[in-house]
C-alpha positions in Angstrom: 2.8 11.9 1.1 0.7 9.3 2.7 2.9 7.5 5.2 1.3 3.9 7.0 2.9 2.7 10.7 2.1 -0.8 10.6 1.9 -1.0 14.6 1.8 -5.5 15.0 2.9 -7.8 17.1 5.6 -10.7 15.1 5.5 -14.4 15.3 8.3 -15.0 17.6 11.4 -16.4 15.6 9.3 -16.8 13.0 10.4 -14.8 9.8 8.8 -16.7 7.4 4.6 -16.5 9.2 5.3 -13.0 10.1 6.0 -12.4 6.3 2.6 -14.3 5.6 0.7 -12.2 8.3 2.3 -8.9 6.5 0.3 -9.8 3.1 -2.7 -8.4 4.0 -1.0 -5.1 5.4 0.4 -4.3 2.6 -3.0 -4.9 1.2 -4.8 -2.3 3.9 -1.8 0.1 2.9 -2.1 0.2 -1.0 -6.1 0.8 -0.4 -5.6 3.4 1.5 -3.3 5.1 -0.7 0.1 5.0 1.5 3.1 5.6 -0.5 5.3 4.0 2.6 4.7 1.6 5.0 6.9 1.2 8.3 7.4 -1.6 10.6 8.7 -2.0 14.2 11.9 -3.1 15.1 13.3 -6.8 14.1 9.2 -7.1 13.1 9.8 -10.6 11.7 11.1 -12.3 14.8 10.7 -9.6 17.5 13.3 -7.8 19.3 15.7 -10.1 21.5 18.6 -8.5 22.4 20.3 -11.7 22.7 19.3 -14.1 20.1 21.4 -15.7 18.0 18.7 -17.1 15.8 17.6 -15.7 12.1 20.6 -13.9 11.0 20.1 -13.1 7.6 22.2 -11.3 5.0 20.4 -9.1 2.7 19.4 -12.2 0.5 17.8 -13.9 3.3 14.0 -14.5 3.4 13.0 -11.0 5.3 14.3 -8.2 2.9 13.8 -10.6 -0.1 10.2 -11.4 1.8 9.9 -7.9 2.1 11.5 -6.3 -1.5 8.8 -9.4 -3.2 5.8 -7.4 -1.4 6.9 -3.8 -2.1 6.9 -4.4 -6.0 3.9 -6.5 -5.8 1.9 -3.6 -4.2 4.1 -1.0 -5.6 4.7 0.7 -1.9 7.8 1.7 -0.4 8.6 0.1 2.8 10.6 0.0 5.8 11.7 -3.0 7.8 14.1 -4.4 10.3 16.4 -7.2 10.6 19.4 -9.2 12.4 21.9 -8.5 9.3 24.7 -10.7 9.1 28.1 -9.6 9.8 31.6 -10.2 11.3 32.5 -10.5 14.4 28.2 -10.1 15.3 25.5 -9.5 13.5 24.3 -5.9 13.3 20.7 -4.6 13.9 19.6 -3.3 10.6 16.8 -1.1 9.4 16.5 -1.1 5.6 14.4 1.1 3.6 13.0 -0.4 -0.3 11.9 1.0 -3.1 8.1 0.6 -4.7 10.0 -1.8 -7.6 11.8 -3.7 -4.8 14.9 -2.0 -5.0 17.0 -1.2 -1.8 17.5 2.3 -1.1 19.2 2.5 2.4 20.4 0.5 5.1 21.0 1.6 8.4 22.9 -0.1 11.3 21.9 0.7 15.3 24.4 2.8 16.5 23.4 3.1 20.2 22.6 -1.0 21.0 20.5 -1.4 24.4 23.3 -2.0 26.7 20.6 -2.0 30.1 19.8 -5.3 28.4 23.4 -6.5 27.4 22.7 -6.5 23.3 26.2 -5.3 23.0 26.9 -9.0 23.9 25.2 -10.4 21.3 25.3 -7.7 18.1 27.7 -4.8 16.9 26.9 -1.4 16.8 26.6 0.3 13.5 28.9 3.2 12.8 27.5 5.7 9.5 24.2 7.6 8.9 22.1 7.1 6.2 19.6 8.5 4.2 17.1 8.0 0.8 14.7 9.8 -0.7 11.7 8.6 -1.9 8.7 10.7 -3.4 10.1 13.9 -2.6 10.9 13.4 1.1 13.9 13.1 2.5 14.2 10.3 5.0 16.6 9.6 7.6 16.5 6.1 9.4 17.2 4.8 13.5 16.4 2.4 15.9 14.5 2.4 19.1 17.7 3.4 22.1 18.8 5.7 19.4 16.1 8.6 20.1 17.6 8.7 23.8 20.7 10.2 21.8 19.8 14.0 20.2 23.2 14.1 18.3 22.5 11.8 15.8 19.3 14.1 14.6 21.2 17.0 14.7 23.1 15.7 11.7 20.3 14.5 10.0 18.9 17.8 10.7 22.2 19.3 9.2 21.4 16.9 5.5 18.3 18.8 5.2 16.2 14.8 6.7 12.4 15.8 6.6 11.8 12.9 8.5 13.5 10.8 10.4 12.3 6.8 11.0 12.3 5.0 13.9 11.7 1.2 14.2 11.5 0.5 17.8 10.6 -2.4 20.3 10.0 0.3 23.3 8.5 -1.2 25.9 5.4 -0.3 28.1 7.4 0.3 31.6 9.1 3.0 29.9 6.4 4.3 27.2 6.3 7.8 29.1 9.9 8.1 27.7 8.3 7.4 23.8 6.3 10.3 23.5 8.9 12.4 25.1 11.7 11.9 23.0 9.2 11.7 19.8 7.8 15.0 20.3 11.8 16.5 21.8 13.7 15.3 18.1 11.4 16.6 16.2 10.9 20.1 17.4 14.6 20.4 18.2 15.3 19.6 14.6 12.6 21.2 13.1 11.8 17.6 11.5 8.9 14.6 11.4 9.8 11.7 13.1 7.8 8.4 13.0 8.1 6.4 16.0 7.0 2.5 15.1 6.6 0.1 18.1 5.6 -3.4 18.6 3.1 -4.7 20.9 2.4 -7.3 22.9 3.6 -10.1 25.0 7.1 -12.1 24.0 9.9 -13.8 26.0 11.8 -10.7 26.8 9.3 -8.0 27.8 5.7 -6.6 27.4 4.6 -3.7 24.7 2.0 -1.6 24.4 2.6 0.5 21.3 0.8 3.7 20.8 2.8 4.4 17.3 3.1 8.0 16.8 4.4 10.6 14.4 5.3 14.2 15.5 5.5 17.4 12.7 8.2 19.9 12.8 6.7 21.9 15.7 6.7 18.9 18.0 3.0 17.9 17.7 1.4 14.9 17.5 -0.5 14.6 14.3 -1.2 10.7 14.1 -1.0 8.3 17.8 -2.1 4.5 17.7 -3.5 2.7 20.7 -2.3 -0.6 22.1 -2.8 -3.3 20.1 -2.4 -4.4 16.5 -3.1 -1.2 14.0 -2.7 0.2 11.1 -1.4 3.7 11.6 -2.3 6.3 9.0 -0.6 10.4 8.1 1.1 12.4 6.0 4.2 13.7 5.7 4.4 17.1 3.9 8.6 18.7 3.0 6.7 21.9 2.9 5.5 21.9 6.5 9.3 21.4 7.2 10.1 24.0 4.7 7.7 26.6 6.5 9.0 25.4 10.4 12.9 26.5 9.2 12.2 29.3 7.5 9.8 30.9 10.1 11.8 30.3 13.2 15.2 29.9 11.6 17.1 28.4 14.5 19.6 26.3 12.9 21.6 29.6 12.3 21.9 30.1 16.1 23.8 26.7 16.7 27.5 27.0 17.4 29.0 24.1 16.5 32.4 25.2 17.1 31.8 26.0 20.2 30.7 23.1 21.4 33.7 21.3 19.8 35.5 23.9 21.9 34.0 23.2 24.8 34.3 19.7 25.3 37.9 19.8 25.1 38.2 22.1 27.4 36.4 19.4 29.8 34.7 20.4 32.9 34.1 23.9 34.0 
């Protein structure tokens, strides 16, 4: 399955020219024959851990924006959004169908507390996952890769590959490839790691977009700036990784469980 990382750098609280600017991506994609395209996080207004502005249910101009171009180019895609919800708003990845449908929505679960978006937004609570042209998918958000447990259990629903819209900066990009490459040999898995780039009001990014296979390799890294990110994602390469080197049957997950209530040693 050919896969697209669409690596760019959003007009800042500006849903709607973002949306415009996305046209000709989805263009690039369908050309190249991608089956999925992926954005970075909260693409359509950039990342702000604090903002109060452009919170959209899922009716609002950004998944309708972005359902309107996946059945007109017949692509899957997924995107990112400030979702609307009581007490705060949640930080949302969706994932839609090539017909426009919506086939998963997943909230953060591990918001960026370092930069206080705890204050401003609610951390999700549930997994999720879709399918789409034989690959399992699994979905998370930037600050979530720093937390291995939640890949475990999508390494324990049989995920292929796990997507990650992010807005990581370029102080801590060292961490990006680190974490990338950790998941998804741990798990046996793909994960897709989709940054921004660029300059906004809250920090500076640099990128460099990557996917890793199930043995932890890099098989597709962007530069810098804007870019259109290309590889494929094969179910059989996971397929191959488990069954060879089978080490999901040595985890002892009652053990663990065991462990931590016995507390410290």
């Amino acid at each position: 399955m050919r896969c697209c990382s669409a690596q760019i750098k959003g007009v800042w609280e500006s849903p709607g020219k973002t949306l415009e600017r996305a046209e000709d991506i989805f263009d690039d994609a369908t050309r190249s024959g991608a089956a999925l395209i992926s954005f970075p996080e909260q693409f359509a207004t950039c990342w702000d851990p604090g903002s109060t502005k452009n919170i959209e249910d899922i009716t609002g101009q950004t998944v309708t924006g972005l359902c309107r171009l996946a059945k007109k180019h017949s692509i899957a895609v997924v995107g990112s959004f400030r979702e609307t919800c009581l007490p705060k708003p949640k930080n949302t990845a969706i994932a839609i169908g090539r017909y426009g449908e919506i086939l998963a929505r997943y909230a953060k679960i591990h918001l960026f507390t370092p930069g206080h978006e705890d204050h401003a937004f609610s951390p999700g609570t549930r997994l999720t996952t879709f399918t789409f042209a034989g690959v399992r998918f699994g979905l998370a958000i930037c600050y979530d890769l720093r937390f291995p447990e939640i890949f475990r259990l999508y390494r324990r629903e049989s995920v292929d590959a796990v997507i990650v819209p992010a807005a990581w900066p370029e102080s801590r990009l060292h961490h990006w490839e680190l974490f990338i490459r950790s998941r998804a040999a741990e798990n046996q898995m793909y994960i897709v790691g989709v940054n921004t780039t660029g300059t906004n009001p809250v920090d500076r990014y640099a990128g460099m977009s990557m996917t890793a296979d199930p043995y932890g390799t890099i098989i597709a890294k962007a530069g810098k700036e804007n870019e259109l990110l290309y590889y494929e994602i094969d179910p059989r390469v996971v397929e191959t990784a488990r069954r060879d080197f089978p080490v999901e049957n040595d985890h002892k997950d009652d053990l663990y469980v065991s462990l931590l209530r016995k507390g410290p040693i």
